[in-house]
C-alpha positions as CSV (number, residue, x, y, z in Angstrom):
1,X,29.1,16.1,4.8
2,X,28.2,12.8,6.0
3,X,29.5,12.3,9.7
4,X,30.6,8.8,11.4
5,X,29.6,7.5,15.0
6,X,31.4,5.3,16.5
7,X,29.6,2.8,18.7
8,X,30.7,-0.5,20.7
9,X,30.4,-4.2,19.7
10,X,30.5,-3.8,15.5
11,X,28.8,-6.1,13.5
12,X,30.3,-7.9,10.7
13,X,29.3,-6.5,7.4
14,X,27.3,-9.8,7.0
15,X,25.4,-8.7,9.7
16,X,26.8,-11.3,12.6
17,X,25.9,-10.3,15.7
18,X,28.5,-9.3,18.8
19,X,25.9,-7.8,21.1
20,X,24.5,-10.4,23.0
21,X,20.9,-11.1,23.1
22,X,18.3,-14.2,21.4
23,X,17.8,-13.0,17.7
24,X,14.5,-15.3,17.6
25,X,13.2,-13.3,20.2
26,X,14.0,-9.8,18.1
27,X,12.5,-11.2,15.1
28,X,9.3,-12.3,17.0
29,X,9.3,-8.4,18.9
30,X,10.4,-7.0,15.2
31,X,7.3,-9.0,13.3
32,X,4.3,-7.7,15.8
33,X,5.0,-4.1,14.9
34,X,5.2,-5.3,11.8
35,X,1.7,-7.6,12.0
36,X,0.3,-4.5,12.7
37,X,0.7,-2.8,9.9
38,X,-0.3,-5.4,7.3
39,X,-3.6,-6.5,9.5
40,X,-4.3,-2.5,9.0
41,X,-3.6,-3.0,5.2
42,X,-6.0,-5.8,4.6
43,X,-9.2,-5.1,6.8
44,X,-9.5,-1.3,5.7
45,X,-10.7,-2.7,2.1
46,X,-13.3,-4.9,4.1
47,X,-13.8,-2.0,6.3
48,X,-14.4,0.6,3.8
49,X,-17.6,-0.3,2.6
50,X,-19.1,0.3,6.5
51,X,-17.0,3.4,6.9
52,X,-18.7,5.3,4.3
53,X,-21.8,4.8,5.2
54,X,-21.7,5.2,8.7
55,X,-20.0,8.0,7.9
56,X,-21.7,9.6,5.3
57,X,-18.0,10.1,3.0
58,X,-18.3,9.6,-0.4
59,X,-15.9,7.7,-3.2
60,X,-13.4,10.1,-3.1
61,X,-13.3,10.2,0.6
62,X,-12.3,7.1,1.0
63,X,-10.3,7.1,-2.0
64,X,-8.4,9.8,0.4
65,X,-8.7,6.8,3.6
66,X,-6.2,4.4,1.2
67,X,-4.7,7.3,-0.7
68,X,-3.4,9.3,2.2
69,X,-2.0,6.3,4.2
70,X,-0.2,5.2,0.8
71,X,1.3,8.3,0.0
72,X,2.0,9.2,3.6
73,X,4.4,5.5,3.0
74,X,5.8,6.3,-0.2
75,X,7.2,10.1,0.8
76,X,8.6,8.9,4.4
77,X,9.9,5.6,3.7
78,X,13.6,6.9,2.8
79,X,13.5,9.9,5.4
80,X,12.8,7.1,8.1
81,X,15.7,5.0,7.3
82,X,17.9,8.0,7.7
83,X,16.4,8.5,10.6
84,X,17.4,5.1,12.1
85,X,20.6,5.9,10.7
86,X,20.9,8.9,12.6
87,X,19.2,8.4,16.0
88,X,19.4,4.1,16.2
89,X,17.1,1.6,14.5
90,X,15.6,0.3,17.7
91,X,14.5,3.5,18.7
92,X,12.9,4.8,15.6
93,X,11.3,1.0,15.2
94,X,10.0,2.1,18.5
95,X,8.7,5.2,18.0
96,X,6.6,4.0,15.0
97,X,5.2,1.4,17.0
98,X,3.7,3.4,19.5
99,X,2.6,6.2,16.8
100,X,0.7,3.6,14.8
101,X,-1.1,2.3,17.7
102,X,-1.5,5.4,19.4
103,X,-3.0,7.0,15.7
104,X,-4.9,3.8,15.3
105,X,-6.8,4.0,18.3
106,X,-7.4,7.9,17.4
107,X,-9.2,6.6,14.1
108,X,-11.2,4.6,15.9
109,X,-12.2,8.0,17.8
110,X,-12.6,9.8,14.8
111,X,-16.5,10.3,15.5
112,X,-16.1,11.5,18.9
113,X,-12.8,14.1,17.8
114,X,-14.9,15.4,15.2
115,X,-17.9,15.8,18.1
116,X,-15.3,18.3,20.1
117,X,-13.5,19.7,17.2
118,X,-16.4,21.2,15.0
119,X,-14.1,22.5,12.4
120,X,-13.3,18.7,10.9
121,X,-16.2,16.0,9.8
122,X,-15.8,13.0,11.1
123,X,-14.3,11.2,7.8
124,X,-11.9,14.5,7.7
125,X,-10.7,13.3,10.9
126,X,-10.3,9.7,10.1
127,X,-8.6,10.5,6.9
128,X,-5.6,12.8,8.4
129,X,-5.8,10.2,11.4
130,X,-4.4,8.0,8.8
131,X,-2.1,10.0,6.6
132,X,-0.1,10.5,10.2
133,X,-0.6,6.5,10.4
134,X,1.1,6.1,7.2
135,X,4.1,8.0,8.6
136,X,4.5,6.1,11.9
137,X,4.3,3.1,9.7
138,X,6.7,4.6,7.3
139,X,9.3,4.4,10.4
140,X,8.5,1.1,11.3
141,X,9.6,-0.9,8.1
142,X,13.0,0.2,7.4
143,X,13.9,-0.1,10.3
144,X,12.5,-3.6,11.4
145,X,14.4,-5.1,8.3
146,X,17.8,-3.2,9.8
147,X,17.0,-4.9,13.2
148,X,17.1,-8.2,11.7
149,X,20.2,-7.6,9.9
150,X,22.0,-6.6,12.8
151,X,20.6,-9.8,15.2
152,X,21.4,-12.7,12.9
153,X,24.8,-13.5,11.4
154,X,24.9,-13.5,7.6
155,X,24.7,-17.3,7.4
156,X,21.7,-17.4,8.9
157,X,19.9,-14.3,7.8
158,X,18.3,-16.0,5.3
159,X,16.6,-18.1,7.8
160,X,15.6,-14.9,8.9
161,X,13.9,-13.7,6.1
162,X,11.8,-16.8,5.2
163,X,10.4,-16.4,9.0
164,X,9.8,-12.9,7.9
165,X,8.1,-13.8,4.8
166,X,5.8,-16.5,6.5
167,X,4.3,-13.8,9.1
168,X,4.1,-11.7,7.0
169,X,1.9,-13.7,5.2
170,X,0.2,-15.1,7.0
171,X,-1.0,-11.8,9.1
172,X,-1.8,-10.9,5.3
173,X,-4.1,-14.1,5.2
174,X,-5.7,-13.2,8.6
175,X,-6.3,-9.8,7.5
176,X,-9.7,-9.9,5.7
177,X,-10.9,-13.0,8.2
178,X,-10.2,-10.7,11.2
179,X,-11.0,-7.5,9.6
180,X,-14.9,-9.4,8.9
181,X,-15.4,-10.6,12.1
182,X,-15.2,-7.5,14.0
183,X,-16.9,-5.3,11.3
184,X,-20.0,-7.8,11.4
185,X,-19.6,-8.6,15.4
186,X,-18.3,-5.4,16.8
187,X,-17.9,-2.5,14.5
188,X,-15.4,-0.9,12.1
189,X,-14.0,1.0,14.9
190,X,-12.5,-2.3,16.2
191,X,-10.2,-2.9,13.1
192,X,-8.1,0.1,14.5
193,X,-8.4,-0.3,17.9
194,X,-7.2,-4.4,17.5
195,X,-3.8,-2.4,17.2
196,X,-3.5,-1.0,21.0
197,X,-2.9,-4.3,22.2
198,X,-0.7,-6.0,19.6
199,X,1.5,-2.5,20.0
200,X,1.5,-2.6,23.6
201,X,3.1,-6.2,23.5
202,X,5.4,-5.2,20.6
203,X,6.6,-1.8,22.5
204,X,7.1,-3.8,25.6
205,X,9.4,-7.0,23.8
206,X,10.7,-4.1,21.8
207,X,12.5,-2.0,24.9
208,X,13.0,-5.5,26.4
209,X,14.7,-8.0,24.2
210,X,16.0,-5.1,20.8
211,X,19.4,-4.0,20.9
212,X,20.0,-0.6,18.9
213,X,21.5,-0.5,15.8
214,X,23.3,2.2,13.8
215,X,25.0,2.8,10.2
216,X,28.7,3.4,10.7
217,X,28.3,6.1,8.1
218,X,25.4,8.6,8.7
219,X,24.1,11.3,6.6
220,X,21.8,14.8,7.3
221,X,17.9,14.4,6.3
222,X,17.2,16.1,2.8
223,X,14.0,18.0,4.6
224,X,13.9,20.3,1.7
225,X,13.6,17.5,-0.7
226,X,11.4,15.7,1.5
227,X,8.5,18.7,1.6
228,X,9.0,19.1,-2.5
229,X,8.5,15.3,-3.2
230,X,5.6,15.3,-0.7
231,X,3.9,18.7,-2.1
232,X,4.4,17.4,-5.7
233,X,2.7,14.0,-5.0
234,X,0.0,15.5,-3.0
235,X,-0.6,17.4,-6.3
236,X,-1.2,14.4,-8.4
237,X,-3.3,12.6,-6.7
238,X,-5.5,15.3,-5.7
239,X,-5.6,16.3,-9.4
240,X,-6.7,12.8,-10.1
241,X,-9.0,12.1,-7.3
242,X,-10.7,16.1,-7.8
243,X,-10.8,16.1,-11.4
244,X,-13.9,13.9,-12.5
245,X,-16.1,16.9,-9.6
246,X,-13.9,19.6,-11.3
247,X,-14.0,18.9,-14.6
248,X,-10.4,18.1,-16.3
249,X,-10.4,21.5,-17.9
250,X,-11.0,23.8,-14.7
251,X,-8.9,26.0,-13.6
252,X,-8.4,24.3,-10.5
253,X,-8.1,20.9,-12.0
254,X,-5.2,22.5,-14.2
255,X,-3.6,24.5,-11.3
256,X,-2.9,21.7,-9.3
257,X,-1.0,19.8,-12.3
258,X,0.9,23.2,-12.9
259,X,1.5,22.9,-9.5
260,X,3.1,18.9,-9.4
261,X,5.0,20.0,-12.8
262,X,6.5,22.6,-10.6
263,X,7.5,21.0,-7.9
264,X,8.6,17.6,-9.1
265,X,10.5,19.5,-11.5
266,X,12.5,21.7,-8.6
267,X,12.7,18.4,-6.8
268,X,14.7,16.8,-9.4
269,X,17.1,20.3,-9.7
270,X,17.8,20.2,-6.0
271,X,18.4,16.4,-5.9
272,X,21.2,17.5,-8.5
273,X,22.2,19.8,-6.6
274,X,22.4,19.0,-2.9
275,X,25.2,17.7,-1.1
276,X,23.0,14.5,0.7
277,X,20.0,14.3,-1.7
278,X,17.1,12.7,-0.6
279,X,17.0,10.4,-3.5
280,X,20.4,10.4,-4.9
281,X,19.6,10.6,-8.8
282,X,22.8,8.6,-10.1
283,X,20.9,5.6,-8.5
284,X,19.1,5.9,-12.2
285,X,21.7,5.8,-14.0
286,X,22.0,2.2,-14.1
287,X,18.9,1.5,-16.5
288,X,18.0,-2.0,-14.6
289,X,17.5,0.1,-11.2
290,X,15.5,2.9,-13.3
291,X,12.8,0.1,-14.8
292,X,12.8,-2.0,-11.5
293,X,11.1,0.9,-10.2
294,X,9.0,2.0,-13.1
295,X,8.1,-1.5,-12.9
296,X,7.4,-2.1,-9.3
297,X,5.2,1.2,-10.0
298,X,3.2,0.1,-12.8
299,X,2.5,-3.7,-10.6
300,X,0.9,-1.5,-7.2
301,X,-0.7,0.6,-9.7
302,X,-2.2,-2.5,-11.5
303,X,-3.2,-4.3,-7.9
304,X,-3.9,-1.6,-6.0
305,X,-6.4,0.4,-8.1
306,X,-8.5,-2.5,-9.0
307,X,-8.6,-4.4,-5.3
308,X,-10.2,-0.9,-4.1
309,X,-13.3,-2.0,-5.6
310,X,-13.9,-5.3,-4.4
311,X,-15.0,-4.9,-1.0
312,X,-17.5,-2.4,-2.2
313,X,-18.4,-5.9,-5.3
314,X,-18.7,-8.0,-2.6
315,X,-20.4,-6.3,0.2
316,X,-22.6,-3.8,-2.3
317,X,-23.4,-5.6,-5.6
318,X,-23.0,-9.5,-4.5
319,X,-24.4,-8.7,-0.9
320,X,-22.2,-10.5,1.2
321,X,-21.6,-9.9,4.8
322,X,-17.9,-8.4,5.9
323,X,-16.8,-11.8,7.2
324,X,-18.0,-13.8,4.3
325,X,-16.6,-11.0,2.1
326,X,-12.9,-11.2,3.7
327,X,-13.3,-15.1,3.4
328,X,-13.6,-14.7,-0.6
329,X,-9.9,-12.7,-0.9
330,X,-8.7,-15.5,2.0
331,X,-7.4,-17.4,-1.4
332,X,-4.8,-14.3,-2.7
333,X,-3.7,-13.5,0.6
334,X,-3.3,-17.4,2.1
335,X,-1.3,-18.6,-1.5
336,X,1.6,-15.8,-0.8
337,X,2.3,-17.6,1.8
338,X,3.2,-20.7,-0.4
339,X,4.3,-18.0,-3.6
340,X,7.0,-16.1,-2.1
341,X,9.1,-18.8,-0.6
342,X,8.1,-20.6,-4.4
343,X,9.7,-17.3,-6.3
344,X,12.9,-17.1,-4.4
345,X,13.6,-20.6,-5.4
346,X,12.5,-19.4,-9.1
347,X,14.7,-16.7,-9.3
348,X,17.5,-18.4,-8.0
349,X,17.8,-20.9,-11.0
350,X,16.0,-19.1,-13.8
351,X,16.8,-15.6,-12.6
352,X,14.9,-12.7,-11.4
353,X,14.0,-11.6,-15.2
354,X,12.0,-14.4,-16.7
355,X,10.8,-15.5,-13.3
356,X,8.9,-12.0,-12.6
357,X,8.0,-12.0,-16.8
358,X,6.2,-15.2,-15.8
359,X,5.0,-13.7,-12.9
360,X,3.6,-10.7,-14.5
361,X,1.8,-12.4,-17.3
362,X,0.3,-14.5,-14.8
363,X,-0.7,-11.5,-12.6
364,X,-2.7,-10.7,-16.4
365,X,-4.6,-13.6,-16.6
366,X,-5.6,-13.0,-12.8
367,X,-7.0,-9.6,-13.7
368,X,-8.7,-10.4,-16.8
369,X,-10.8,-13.4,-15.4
370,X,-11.6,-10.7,-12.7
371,X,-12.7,-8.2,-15.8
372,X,-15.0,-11.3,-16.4
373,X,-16.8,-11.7,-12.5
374,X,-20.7,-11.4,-13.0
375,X,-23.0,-10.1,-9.8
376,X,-23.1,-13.7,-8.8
377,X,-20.2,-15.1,-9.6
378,X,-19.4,-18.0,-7.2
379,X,-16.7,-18.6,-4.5
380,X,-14.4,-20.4,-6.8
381,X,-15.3,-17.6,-9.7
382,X,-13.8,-15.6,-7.2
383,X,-11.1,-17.9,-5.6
384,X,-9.4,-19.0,-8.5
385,X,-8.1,-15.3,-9.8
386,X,-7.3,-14.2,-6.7
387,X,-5.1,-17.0,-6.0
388,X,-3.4,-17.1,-9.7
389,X,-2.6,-12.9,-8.5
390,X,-0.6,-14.5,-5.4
391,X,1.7,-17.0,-7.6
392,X,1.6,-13.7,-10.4
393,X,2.9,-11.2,-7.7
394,X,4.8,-12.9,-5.6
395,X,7.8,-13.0,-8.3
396,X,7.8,-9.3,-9.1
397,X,8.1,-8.1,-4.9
398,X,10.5,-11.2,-4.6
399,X,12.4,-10.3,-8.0
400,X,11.9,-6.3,-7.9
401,X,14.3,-6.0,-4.4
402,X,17.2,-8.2,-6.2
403,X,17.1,-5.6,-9.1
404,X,17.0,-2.3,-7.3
405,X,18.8,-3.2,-4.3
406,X,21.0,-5.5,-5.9
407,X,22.0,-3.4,-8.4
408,X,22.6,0.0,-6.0
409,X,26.1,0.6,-4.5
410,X,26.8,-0.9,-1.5
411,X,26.8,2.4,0.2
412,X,22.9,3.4,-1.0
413,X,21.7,0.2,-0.8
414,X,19.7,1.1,1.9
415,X,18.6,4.1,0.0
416,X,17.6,1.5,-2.9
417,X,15.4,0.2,-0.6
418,X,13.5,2.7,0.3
419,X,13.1,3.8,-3.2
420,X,11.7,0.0,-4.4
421,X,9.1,0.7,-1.0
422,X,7.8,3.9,-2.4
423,X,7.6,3.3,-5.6
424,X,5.3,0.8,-4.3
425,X,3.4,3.0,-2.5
426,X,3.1,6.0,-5.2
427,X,1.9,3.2,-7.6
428,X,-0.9,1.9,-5.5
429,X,-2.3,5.4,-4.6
430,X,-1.8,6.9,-7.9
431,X,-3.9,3.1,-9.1
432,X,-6.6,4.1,-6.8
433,X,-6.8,7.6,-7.4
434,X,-6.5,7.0,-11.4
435,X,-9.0,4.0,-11.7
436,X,-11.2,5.3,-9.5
437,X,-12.1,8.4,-11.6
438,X,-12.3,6.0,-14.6
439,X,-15.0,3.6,-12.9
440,X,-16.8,6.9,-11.6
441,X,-16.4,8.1,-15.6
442,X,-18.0,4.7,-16.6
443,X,-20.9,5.3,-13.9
444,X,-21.8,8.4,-14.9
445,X,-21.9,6.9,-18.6
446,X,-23.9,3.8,-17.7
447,X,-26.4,4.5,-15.3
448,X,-28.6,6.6,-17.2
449,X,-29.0,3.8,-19.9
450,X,-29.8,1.3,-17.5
451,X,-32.3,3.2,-15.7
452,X,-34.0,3.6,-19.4
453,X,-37.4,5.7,-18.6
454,X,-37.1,5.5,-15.4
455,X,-34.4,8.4,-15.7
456,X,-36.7,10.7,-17.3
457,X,-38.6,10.6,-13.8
458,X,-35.9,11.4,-12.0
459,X,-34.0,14.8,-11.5
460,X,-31.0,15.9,-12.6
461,X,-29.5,16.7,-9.2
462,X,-30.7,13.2,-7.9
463,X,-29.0,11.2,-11.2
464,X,-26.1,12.6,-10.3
465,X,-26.6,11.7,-6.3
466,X,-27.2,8.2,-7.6
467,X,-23.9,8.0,-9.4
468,X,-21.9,8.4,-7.0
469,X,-23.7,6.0,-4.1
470,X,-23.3,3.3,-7.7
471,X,-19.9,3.9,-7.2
472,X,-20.4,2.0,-3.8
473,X,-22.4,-0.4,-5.5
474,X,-25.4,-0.1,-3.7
475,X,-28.4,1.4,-3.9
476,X,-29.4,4.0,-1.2
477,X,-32.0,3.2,1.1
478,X,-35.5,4.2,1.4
479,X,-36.6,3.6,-2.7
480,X,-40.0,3.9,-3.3
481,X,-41.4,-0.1,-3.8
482,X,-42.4,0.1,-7.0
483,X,-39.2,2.0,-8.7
484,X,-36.4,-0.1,-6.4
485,X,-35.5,-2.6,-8.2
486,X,-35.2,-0.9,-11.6
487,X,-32.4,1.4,-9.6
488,X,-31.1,-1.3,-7.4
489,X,-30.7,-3.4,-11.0
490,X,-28.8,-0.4,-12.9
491,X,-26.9,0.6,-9.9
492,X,-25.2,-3.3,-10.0
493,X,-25.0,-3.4,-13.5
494,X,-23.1,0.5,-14.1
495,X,-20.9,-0.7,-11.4
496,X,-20.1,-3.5,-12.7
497,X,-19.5,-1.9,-15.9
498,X,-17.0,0.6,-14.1
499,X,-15.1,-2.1,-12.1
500,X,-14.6,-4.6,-15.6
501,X,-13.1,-1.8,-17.3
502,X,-10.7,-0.9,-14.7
503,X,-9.4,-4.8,-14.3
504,X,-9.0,-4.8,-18.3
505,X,-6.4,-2.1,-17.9
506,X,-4.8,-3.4,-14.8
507,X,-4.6,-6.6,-17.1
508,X,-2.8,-4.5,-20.1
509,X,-0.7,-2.9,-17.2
510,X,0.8,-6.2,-16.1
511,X,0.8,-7.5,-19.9
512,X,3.2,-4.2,-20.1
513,X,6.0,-4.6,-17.5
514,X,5.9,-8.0,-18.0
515,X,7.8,-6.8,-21.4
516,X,9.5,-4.2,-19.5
517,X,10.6,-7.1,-16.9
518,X,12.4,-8.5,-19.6
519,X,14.9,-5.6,-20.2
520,X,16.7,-5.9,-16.1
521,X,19.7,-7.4,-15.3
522,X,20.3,-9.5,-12.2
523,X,21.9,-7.6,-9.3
524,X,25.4,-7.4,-8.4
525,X,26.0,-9.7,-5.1
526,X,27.0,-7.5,-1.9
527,X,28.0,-7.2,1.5
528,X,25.9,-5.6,3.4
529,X,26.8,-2.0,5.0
530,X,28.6,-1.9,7.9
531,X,26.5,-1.9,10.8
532,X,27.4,-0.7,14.6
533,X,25.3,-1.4,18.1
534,X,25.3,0.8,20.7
C-alpha cells in the first residue's frame, strides 16, 4: 500500500518552487556530483589500457572494470528513485555523492587493500570497488534530475535542462583530455582520486544551498525484485564474459544461462504478482514504451561494446600516448555538446520518430567508417566518425526519454525513467560483455595465420597467452629481436581483425532500430508529479 507524507511548502505540479532558496545555485551543487560521474565514465576507457598492465588483469577483467559499474547502474537506478521518494531527494543525492567519492578514492587504493587483504588481487579489489561505485552513482542521477524539478518553476525548467545538457557535455568532452593527462603525468590512480575533491565541494554546496524534496505519493522498495533482477543479470553477463575460457557447451557455461532463465523468469512472475513491483509490467503494455526500451538497449549495446576497444587501438596498436589518445575521441564527446541542444529542436518540429531514425542511421555510418580505421589511420580518419556518432546519438537519448517517459502515466513516470536509464545501462554491459567474446573469437582465429611459421615455433600454451595480450593490442614485452616484429605485426593485425568485425555489427545494430525507431509514437504531454519540500 503506497503511503502519503505530508510535508510543508508544496510545489506546483510544474515544479514551481515555494521553498526559498537560488535554484542556479542548486543546479551548479546538483551538476558537480553529477560531473563526477561522467569524468569517471570517460577516462576509465583511456585508463584501461594502463590498468591492465600495471595490474596484470586480463580482457575479461576489465571487461568486469566497465561491466560491473554498468550493471551495478542498470539494477539500482529505479530502487534509488524510490529511495528519494522515501527518505528525501536531497538526502539520497547526498549520500551518493559522498559514496562515489569515498569508493573512488578506495579504487585508487586498490593495490595497497589487496596488500592487507590477501584473499582479493589487486584488480578483484578494484573491480568490486567499482560495482559499489556504480550503486552510489546509481543514487546520484535520479535524484539530481528530482532536485532540479523541484528548484525551478515549470516555465523555466527548460532553461534548466539545456544548462544540464551543456555540463553535462562538456564534463563528457573534458573527460578523455583530463583522464590523459594524469595517466601520462601522474598515474591511473589519479583518475579516481580527481573525485575526492570535486565531491567534497559538491557535498559541502549540497548540505548548504539543496532543499529536500519528496513525492507526495510514496511506495515500499520491491527488494525481492530488486535481488532477482540483479542475480539474473549477473548471470548473463558472466555467461558472456566466461564462455569463450569455458567453452559455450560446458556445464558451467550452460548453468549459469539455466540460472538467468530461472531467475528473470521468477522476476517477471513476482512483478505480476506484487502489490509495488519493482518494474511495474503494465508500463509494457503500451507497445511505443516497450520498443523505446528495446531500442535504447540495442543503441548502448551498439556504442558501448565497440568504444571498449578503442583505447586499447589507440594506445596498443596505433601507439599513442593516453593524452594524445583522449584528444582523438575529444571530437564525439565535444560535438554532443552542439548535438543534443540540435536534436531537441529536431524533434520538436519533425518529431521524435524520424528525428532518432535519422539519428540512428547516422550512428551506422559512424560505425562502419570505424569498421574501416587501418593501424595508422590519421586524426581526422579518426575524428570524422566519432563526431558523425555525436550528431547520430544525440537524437536517440534526446528522443528515447520523450517516448518512454512521455508515454508512462503520470503517476510512474518517474518509474519510466528509471527504466529508459537501465536499459541503457544493461545494453552497454551486455555490448561489452557480447563483443568482447566475439573480438577474442576473431583473435584466437587470426593470429595463428598471421604468425604463418613462426607459430610452429611457438607452444601451444604460449599461442594461447598471446591471444589474449592481442586482445589488448599489444605485444608483450621482452620478444626475442629477431622474432618481435613478426608477433608485434600479427598481434596489430588479429586485433584489428577482431575490433572491424565488432563495429560491422554495431553498424547492423543501429541500421536495426533505426527501423524499429520508426514503429513509436510521440508521448503524451504531462504534468509532472506532485512534488513536496520538507
Amino acid at each position: 500500500m503506497a503511503h502519503a507524507r505530508t510535508v510543508d511548502a508544496p510545489l506546483s505540479a510544474e515544479g514551481g518552487t515555494k521553498s526559498g532558496g537560488n535554484p542556479w545555485l542548486t543546479l551548479l551543487a546538483v551538476s558537480l556530483g553529477v560531473i563526477m560521474v561522467m569524468l569517471d565514465g570517460t577516462v576509465v576507457g583511456i585508463a584501461n589500457p594502463v590498468i591492465g598492465r600495471q595490474l596484470g588483469a586480463s580482457l575479461s577483467d576489465l571487461q568486469w572494470v566497465t561491466s560491473g559499474y554498468l550493471l551495478a547502474l542498470a539494477v539500482f537506478l529505479i530502487t534509488a528513485g524510490k529511495l528519494g521518494d522515501l527518505f528525501g531527494h536531497k538526502r539520497v543525492f547526498l549520500i551518493g555523492v559522498a559514496g562515489f567519492a569515498l569508493s573512488s578514492v578506495g579504487i585508487g587504493l586498490s593495490q595497497q587493500l589487496a596488500d592487507v587483504f590477501s584473499f582479493i588481487s589487486p584488480i578483484g579489489a578494484l573491480i568490486a570497488l567499482r560495482v559499489l561505485q556504480g550503486l552510489f552513482g546509481a543514487l546520484l542521477q535520479p535524484a539530481a534530475l528530482a532536485l532540479l524539478r523541484g528548484a525551478f518553476p515549470g516555465e523555466r525548467l527548460n532553461q534548466a535542462m539545456g544548462a544540464w545538457g551543456a555540463i553535462i557535455g562538456l564534463s563528457s568532452a573534458a573527460g578523455p583530455i583530463v583522464g590523459g593527462l594524469l595517466v601520462e603525468k601522474v598515474s591511473w590512480e589519479s583518475v579516481f582520486f580527481i573525485n575526492a575533491p570535486v565531491g567534497l565541494v559538491a557535498l559541502i554546496m549540497g548540505i548548504v544551498i539543496i532543499k529536500e524534496t519528496r513525492a507526495a505519493t510514496l511506495a515500499r522498495i520491491d527488494w525481492l525484485g530488486v535481488v532477482l533482477l540483479s542475480g539474473a543479470m549477473f548471470a548473463l553477463v558472466w555467461t558472456i564474459i566466461k564462455a569463450p575460457e569455458w567453452g559455450w557447451g560446458d556445464t558451467k557455461t550452460l548453468g549459469f544461462v539455466a540460472g538467468f532463465a530461472v531467475l528473470i523468469a521468477l522476476f517477471i512472475v513476482w512483478q505480476s504478482k506484487a502489490s509495488q513491483p519493482l518494474v511495474p509490467l503494465s508500463l509494457f503494455r503500451n507497445p511505443s514504451i516497450s520498443i523505446g526500451t528495446v531500442l535504447m538497449m540495442m543503441v548502448a549495446f551498439a556504442m558501448f561494446g565497440a568504444m571498449f576497444f578503442l583505447g586499447f587501438f589507440f594506445q596498443g596498436v596505433h601507439g599513442l600516448s593516453p593524452l594524445n589518445a583522449g584528444l582523438r575521441m575529444l571530437p564525439m564527446s565535444a560535438g554532443m555538446i552542439v548535438a543534443s541542444p540540435l536534436a531537441g529542436m529536431m524533434i520538436g518540429k519533425v518529431g521524435a520518430k524520424i528525428t532518432m531514425a535519422v539519428g540512428l542511421v547516422i550512428t551506422a555510418l559512424s560505425m562502419f567508417l570505424m569498421a574501416q580505421l587501418t593501424i595508422d589511420a590519421s586524426f581526422f580518419a579518426t575524428g570524422l566518425p566519432f563526431l558523425l556518432l555525436a550528431f547520430g546519438l544525440s537524437p536517440v537519448f534526446v528522443g528515447a526519454t520523450e517516448i518512454i517517459v512521455g508515454n508512462a502515466p503520470v503517476e510512474l513516470s518517474g518509474v519510466a525513467g528509471g527504466v529508459q536509464q537501465s536499459a541503457m545501462q544493461v545494453g552497454g554491459a551486455l555490448g561489452t560483455a557480447i563483443l568482447g567474446a566475439v573480438m577474442a573469437g576473431v583473435i584466437s582465429d587470426k593470429l595463428p595465420g598471421y604468425l604463418g611459421p613462426a607459430a610452429q615455433a611457438i607452444p601451444a600454451d604460449k599461442i594461447t597467452l598471446l591471444e589474449k595480450v592481442a586482445a589488448f593490442g599489444k605485444a608483450p614485452d621482452g620478444l626475442p629481436a629477431q622474432i618481435a616484429p613478426v608477433i608485434s605485426k600479427a598481434v596489430h593485425n588479429s586485433f584489428m581483425d577482431g575490433m572491424h568485425v565488432a563495429f560491422l555489427i554495431s553498424t547492423g545494430i543501429a541500421l536495426l532500430t533505426a527501423v524499429l525507431a520508426l514503429f513509436v509514437k510521440a508521448g503524451r504531454k504531462s504534468e509532472g508529479v506532485q512534488v513536496h519540500v520538507g
